[in-house]
DSSP file (Angstrom, degrees, kcal/mol; ACC not computed):
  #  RESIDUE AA STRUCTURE BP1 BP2  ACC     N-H-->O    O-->H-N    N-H-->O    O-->H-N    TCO  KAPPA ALPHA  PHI   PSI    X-CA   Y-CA   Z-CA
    1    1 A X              0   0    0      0, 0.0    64,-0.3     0, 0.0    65,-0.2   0.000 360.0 360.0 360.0 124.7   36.4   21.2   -5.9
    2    2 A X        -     0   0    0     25,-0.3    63,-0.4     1,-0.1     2,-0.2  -0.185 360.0 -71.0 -85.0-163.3   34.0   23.9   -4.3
    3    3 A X        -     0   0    0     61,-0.1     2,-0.2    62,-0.1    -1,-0.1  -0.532  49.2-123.0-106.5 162.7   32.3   25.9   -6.3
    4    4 A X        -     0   0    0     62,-0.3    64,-0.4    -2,-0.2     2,-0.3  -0.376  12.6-150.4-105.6 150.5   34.1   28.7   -8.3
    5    5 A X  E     -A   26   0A   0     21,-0.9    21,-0.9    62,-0.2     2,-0.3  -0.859  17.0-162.8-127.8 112.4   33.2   32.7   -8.1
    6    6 A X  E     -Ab  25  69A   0     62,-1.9    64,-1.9    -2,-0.3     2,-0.4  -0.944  18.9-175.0-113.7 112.3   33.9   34.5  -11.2
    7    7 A X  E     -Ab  24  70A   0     17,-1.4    17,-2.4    -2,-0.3     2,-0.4  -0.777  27.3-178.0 -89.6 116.3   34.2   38.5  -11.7
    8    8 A X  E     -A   23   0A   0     62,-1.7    64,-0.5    -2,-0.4    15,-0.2  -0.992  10.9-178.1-139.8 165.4   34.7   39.1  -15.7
    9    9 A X  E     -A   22   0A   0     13,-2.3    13,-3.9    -2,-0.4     2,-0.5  -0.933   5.4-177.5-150.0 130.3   35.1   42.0  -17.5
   10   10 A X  E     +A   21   0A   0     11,-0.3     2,-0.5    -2,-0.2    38,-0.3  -0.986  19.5 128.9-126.2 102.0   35.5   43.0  -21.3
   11   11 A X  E     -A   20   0A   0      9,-2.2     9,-0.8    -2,-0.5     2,-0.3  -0.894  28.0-129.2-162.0-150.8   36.1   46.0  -23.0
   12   12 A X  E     -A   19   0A   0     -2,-0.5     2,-0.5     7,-0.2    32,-0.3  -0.806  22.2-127.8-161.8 118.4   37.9   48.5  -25.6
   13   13 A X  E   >S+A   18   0A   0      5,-1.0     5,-0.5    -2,-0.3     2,-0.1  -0.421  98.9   7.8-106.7 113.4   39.3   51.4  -26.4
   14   14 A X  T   5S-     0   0    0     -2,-0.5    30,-0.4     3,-0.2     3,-0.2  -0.321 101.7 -84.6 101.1 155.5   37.5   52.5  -29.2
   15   15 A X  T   5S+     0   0    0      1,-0.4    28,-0.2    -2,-0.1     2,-0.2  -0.604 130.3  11.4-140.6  61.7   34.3   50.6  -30.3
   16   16 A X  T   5S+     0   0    0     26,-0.8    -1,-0.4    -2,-0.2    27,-0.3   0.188 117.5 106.1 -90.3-173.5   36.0   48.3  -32.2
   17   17 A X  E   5S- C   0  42A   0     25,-7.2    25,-3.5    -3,-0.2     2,-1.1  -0.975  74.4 -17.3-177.2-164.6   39.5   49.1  -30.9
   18   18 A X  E   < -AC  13  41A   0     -5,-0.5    -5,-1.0    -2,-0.3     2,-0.3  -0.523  68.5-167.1 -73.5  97.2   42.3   47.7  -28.4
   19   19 A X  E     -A   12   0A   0     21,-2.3    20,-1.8    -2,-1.1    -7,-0.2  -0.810  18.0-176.3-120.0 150.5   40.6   45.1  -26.2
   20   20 A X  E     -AC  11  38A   0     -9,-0.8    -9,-2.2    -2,-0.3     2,-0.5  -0.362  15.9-143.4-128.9 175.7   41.7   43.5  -23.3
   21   21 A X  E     -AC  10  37A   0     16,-2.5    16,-0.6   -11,-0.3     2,-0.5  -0.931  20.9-169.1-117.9 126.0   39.6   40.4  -21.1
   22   22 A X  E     +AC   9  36A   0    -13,-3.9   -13,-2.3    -2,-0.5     2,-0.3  -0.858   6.6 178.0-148.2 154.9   39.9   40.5  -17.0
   23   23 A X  E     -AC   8  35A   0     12,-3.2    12,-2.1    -2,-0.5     2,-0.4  -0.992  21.7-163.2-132.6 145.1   38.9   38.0  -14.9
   24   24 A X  E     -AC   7  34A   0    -17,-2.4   -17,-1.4    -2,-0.3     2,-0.3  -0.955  11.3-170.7-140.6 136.2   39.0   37.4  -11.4
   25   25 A X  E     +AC   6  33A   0      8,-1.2     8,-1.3    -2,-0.4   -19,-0.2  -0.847  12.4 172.2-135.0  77.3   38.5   33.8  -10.4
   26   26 A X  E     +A    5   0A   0    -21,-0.9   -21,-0.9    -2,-0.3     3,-0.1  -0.423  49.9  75.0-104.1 171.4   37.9   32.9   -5.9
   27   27 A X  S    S+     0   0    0      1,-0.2     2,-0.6   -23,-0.2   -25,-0.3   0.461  70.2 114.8 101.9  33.9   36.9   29.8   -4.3
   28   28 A X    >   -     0   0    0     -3,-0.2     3,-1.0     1,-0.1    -1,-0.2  -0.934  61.4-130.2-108.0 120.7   40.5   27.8   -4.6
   29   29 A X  T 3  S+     0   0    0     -2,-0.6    -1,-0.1     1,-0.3     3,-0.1   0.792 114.9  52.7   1.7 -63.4   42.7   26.6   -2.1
   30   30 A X  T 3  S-     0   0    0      1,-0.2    -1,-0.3    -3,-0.1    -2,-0.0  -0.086 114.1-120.7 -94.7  45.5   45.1   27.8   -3.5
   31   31 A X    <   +     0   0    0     -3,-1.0    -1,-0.2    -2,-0.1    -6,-0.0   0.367  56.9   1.6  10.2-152.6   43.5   31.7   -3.8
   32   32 A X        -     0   0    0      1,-0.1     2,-0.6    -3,-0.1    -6,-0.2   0.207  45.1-149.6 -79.5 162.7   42.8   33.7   -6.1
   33   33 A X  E     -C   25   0A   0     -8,-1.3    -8,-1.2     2,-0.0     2,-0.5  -0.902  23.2-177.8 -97.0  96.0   43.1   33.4  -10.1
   34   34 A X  E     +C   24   0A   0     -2,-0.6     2,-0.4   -10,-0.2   -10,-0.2  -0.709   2.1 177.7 -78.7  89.8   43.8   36.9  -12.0
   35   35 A X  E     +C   23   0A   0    -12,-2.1   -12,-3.2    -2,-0.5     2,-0.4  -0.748  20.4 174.7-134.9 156.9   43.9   37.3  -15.4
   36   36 A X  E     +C   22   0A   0     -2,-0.4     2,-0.3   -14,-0.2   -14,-0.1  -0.958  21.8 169.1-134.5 101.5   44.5   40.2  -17.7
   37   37 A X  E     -C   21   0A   0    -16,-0.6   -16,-2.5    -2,-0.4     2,-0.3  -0.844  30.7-126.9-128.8 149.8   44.8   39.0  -21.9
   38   38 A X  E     -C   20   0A   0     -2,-0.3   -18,-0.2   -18,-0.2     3,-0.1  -0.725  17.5-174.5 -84.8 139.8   44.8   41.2  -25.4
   39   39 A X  E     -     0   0A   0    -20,-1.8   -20,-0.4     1,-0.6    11,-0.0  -0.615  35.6-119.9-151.3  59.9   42.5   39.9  -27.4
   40   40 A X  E    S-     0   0A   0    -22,-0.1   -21,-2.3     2,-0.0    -1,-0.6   0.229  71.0 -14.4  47.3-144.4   43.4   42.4  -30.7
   41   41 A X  E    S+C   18   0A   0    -23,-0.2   -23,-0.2    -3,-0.1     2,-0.2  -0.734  90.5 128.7 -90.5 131.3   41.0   44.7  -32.2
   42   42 A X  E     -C   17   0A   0    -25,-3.5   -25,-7.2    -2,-0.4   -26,-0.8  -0.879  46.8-100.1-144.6-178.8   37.4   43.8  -31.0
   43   43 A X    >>  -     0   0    0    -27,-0.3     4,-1.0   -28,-0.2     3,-0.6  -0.929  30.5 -95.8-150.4-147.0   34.8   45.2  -29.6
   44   44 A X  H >> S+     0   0    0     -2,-0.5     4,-3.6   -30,-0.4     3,-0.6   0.497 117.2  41.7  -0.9 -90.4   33.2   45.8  -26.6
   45   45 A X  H 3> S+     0   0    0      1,-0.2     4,-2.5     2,-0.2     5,-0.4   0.823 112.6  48.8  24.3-101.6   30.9   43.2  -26.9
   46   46 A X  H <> S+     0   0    0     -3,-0.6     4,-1.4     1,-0.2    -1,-0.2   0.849 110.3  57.2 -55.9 -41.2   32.9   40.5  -28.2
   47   47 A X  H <X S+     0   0    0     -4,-1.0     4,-1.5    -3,-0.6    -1,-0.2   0.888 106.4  50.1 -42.3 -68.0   35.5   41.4  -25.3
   48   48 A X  H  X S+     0   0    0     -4,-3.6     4,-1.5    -5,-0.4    -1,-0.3   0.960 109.9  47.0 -42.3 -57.1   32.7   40.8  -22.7
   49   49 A X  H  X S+     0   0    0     -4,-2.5     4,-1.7     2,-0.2    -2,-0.2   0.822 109.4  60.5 -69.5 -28.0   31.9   37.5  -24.2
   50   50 A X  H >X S+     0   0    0     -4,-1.4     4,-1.7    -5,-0.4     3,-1.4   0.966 105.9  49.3 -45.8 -77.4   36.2   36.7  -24.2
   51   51 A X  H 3X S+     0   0    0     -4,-1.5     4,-0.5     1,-0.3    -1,-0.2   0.458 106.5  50.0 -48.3 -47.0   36.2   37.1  -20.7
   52   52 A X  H 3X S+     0   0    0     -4,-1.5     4,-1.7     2,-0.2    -1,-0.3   0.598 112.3  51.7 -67.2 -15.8   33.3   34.7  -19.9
   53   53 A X  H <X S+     0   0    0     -4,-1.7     4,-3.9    -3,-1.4    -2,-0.2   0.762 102.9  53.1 -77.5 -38.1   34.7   32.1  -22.0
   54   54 A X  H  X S+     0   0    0     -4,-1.7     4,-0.8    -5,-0.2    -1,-0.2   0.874 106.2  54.2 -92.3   8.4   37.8   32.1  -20.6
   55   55 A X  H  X S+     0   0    0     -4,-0.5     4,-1.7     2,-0.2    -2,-0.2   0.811 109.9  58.3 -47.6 -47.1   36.2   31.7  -17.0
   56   56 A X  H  < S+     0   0    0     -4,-1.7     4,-0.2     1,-0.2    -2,-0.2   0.929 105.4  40.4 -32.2 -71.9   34.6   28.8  -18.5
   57   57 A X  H  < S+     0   0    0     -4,-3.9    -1,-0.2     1,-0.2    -2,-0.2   0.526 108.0  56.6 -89.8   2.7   37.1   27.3  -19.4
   58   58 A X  H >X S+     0   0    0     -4,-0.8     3,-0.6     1,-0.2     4,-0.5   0.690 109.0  53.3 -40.7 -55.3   39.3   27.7  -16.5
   59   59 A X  T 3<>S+     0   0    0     -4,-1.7     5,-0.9     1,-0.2    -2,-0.2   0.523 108.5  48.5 -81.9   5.3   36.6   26.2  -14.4
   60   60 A X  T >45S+     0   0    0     -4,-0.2     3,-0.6     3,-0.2    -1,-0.2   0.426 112.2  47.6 -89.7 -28.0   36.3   23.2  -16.7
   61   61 A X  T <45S+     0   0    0     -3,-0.6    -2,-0.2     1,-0.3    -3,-0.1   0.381 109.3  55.9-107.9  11.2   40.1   22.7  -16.5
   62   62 A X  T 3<5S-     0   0    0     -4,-0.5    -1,-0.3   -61,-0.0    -3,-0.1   0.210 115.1-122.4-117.5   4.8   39.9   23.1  -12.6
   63   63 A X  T < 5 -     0   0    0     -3,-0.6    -3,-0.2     1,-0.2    -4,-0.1   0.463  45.8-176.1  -0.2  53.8   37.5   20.4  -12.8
   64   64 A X      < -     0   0    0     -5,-0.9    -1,-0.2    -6,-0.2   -61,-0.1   0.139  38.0-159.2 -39.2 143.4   34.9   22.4  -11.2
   65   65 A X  S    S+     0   0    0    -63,-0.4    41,-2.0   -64,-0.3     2,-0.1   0.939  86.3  14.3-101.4 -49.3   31.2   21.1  -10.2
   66   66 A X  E     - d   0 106A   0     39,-0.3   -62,-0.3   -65,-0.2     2,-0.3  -0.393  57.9-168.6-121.9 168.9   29.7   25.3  -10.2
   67   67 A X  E     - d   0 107A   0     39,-1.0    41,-0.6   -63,-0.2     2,-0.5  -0.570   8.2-157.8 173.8 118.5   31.0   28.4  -11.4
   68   68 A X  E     - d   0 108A   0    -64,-0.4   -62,-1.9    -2,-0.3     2,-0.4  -0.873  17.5-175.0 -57.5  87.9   29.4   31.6  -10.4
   69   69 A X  E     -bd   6 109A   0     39,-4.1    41,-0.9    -2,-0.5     2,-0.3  -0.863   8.4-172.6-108.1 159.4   30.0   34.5  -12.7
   70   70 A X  E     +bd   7 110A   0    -64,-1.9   -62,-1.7    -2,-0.4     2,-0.5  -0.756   8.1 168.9-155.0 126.1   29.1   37.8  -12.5
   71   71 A X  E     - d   0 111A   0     39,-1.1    41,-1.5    -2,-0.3   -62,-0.1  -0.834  37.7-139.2-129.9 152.7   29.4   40.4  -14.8
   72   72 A X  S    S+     0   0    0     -2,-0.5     2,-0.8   -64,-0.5    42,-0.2   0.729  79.3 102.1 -69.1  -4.8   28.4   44.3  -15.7
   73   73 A X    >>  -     0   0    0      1,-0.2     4,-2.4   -65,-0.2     3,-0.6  -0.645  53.4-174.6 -94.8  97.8   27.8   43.5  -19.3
   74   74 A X  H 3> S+     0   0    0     -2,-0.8     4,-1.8     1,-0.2     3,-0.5   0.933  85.4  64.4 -52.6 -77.9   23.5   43.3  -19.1
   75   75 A X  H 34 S+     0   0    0      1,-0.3     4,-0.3     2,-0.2    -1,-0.2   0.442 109.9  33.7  -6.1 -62.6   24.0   42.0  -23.1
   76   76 A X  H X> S+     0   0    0     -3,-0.6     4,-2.0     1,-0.2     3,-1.4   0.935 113.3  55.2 -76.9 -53.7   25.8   38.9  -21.9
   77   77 A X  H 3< S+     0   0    0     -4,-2.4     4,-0.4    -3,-0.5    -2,-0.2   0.815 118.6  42.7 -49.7 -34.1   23.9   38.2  -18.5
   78   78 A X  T 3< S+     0   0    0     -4,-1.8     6,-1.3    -5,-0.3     5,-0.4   0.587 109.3  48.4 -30.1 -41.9   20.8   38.2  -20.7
   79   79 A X  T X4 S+     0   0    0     -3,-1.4     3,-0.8    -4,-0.3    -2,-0.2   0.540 112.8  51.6-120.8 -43.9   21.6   36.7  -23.2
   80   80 A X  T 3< S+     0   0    0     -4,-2.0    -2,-0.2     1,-0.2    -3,-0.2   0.570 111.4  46.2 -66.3 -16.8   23.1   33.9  -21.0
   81   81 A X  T 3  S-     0   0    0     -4,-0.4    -1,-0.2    -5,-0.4    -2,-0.1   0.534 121.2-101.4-106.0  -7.6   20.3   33.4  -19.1
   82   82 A X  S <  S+     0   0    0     -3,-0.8    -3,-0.2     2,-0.2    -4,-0.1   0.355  84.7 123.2  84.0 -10.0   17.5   33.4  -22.0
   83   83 A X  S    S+     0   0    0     -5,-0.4     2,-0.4    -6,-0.2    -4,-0.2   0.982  80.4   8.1 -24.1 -83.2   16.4   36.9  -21.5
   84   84 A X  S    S-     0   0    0     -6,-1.3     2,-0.3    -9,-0.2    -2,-0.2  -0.724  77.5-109.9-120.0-176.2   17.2   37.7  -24.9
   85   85 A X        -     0   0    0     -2,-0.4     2,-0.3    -3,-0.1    -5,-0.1  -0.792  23.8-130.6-100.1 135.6   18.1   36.1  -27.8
   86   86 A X        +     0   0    0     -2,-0.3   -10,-0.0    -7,-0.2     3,-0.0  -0.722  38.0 159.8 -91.6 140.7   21.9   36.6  -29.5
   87   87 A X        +     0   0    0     -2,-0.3    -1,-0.1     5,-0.0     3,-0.1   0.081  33.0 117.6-143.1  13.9   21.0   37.5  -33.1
   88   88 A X        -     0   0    0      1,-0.2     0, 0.0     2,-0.0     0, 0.0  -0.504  60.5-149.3 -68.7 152.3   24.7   39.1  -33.7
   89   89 A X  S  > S+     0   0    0      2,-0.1     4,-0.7     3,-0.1     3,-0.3   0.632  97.4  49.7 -88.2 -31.8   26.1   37.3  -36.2
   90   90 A X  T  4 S+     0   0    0      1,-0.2     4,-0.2     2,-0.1    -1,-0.0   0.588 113.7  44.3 -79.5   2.1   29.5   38.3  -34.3
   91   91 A X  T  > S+     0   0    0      2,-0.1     4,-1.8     3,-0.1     5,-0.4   0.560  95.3  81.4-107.3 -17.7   28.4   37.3  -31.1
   92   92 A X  H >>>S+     0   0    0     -3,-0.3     3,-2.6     1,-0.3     4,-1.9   0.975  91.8  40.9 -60.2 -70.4   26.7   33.9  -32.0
   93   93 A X  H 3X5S+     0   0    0     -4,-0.7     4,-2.0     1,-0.3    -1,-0.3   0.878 118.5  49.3 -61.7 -33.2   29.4   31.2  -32.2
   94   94 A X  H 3>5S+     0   0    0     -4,-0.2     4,-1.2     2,-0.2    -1,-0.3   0.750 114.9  49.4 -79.9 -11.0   31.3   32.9  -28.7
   95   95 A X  H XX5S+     0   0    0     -3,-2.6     4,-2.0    -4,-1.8     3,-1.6   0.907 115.5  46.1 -94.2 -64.7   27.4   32.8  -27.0
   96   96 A X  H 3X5S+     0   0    0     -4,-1.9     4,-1.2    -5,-0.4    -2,-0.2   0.788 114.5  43.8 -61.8 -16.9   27.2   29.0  -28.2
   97   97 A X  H 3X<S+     0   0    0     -4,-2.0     4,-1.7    -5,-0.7    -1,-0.3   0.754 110.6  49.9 -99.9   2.3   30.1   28.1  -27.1
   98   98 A X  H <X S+     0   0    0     -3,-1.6     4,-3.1    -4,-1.2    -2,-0.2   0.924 115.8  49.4 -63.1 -54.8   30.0   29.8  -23.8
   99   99 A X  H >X S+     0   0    0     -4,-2.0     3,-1.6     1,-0.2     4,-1.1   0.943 108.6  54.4 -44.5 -71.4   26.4   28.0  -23.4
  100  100 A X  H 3< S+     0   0    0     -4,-1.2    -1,-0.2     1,-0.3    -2,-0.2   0.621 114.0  36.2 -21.5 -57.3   27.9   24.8  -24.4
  101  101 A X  H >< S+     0   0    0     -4,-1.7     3,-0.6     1,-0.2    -1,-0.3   0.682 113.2  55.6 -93.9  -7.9   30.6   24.7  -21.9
  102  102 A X  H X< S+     0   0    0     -4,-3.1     3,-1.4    -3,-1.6     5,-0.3   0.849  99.4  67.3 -83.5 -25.4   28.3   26.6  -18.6
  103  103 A X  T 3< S+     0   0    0     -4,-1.1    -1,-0.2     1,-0.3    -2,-0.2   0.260  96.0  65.1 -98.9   0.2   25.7   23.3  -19.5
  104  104 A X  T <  S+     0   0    0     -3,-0.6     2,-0.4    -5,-0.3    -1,-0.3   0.166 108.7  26.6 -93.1  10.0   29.0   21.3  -18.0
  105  105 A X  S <  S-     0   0    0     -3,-1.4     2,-2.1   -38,-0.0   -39,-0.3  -0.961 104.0 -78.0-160.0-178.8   28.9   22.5  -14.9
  106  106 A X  E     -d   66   0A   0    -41,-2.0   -39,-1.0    -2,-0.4    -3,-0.1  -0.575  69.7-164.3 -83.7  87.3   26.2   24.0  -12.2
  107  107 A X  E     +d   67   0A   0     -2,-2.1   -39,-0.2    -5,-0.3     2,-0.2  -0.332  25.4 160.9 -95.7 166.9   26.0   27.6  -13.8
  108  108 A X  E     -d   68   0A   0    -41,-0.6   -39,-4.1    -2,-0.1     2,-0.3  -0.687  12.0-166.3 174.3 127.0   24.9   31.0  -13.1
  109  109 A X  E     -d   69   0A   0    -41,-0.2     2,-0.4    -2,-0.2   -39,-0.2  -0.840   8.0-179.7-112.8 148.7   25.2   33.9  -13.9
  110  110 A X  E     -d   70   0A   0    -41,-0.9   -39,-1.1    -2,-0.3     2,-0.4  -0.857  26.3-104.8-122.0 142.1   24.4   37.9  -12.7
  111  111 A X  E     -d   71   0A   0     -2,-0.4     2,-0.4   -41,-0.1   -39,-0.2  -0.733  30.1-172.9 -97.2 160.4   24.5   41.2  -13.1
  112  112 A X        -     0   0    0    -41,-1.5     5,-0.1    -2,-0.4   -38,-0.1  -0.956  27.0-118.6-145.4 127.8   26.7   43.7  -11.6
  113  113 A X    >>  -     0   0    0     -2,-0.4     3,-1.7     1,-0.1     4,-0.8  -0.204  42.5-110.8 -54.7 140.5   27.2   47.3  -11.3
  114  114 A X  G >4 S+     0   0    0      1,-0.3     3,-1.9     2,-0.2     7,-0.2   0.875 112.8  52.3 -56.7 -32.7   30.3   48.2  -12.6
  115  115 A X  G 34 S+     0   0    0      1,-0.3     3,-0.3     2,-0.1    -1,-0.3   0.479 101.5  58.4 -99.3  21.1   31.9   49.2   -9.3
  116  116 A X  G <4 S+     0   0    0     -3,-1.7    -1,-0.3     1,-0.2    -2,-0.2   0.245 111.5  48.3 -90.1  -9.4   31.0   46.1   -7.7
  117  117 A X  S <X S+     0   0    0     -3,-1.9     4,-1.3    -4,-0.8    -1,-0.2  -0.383  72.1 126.8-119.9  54.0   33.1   44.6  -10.6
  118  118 A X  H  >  +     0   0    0     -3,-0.3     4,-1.4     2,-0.2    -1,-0.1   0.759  52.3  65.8-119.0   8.9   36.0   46.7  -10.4
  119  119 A X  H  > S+     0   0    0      2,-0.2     4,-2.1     3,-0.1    -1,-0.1   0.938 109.6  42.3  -5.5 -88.1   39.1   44.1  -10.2
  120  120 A X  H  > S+     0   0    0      1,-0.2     4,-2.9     2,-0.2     5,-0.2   0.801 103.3  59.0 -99.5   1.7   38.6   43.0  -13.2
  121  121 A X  H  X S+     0   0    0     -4,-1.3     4,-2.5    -7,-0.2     5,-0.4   0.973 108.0  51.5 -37.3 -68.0   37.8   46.0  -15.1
  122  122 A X  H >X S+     0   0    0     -4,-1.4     4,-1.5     2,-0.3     3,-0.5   0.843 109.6  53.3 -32.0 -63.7   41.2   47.2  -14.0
  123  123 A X  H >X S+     0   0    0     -4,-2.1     4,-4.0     1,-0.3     3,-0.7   0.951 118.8  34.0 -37.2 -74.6   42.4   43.8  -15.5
  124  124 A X  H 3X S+     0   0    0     -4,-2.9     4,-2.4     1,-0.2    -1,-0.3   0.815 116.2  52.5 -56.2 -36.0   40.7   44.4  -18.7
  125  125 A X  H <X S+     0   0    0     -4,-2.5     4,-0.5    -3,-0.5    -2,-0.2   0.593 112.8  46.3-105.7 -42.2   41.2   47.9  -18.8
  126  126 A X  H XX S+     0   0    0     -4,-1.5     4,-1.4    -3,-0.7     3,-0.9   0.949 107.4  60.3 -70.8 -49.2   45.0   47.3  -18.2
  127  127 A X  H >X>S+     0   0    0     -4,-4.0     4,-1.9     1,-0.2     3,-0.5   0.981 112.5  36.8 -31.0 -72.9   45.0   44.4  -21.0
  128  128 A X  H 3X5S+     0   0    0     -4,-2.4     4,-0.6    -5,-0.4    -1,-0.2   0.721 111.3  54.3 -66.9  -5.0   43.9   46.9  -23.7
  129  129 A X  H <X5S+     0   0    0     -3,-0.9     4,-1.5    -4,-0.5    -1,-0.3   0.697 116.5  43.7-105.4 -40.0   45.8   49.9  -22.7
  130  130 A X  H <<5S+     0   0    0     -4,-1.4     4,-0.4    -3,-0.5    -2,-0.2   0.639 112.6  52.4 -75.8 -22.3   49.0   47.2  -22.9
  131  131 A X  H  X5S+     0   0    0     -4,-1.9     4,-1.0     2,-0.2    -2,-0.2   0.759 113.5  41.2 -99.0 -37.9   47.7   45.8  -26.2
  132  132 A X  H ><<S+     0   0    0     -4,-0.6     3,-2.8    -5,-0.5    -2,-0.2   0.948 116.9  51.2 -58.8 -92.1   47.5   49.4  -27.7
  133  133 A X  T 3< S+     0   0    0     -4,-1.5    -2,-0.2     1,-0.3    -1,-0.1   0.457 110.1  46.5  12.7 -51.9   51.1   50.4  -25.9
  134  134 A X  T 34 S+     0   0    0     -4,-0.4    -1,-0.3     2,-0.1    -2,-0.2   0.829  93.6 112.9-107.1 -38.1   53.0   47.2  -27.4
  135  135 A X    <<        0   0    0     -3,-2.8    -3,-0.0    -4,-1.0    -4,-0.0  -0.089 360.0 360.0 -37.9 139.8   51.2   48.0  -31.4
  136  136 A X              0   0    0      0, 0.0    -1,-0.1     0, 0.0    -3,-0.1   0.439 360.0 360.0 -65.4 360.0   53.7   48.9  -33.7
């Protein structure tokens, strides 16, 4: 398997509010991966953290050797990388298990200006807008 390229994206309408995941997934045969989820009421934040997880585990179940990510969220590229320390209580268990499964493979992570990421904004952006829409 060559190594994996990840674009992820998080966010929420409303801070917490209706938030949606996207992720944009290259380096397969069989091209590219898009995917666009509701993930309820969150926010921001937690959204971001959604989104790298489920890259994760996509590239685990793709039985990937690398996986690339890159994302606008500084918080989480930071925070992944040892920069800073997660001291949320609502971010901790999605940051340890993110860690947990990138220490299975040859990780790395980036930052990105948002309109170098802007696939899966859209993705996410569509997600929460869909997730709101569909509420009773």
């Amino acid at each position: 398997m060559p190594d994996l390229v990840a674009y992820v994206d998080g966010g929420s309408l409303g801070n917490p509010g209706s938030a949606g995941i996207g992720v944009v997934i290259d380096g397969l045969n069989d091209g590219t991966i898009r995917i666009a989820r509701w993930i309820g009421r969150q926010d921001n934040n937690v959204a971001e953290y959604v989104a790298l997880l489920e890259a994760l585990q996509y590239a685990l179940e793709l039985k990937a050797k690398a996986l690339h990510v890159f994302s606008d969220s500084e918080v989480v590229v930071r925070q992944m990388s040892g920069e800073y320390s997660c001291r949320s209580n609502r971010l901790y268990s999605l940051h340890w298990i993110c860690r947990k499964l990138a220490r299975s493979l040859d990780f790395s992570i980036a930052h990105v200006r948002r309109e170098n990421n802007r696939e899966a904004n859209r993705l996410a952006s569509s997600a929460a807008r869909l997730g709101l829409e569909s509420r009773p």
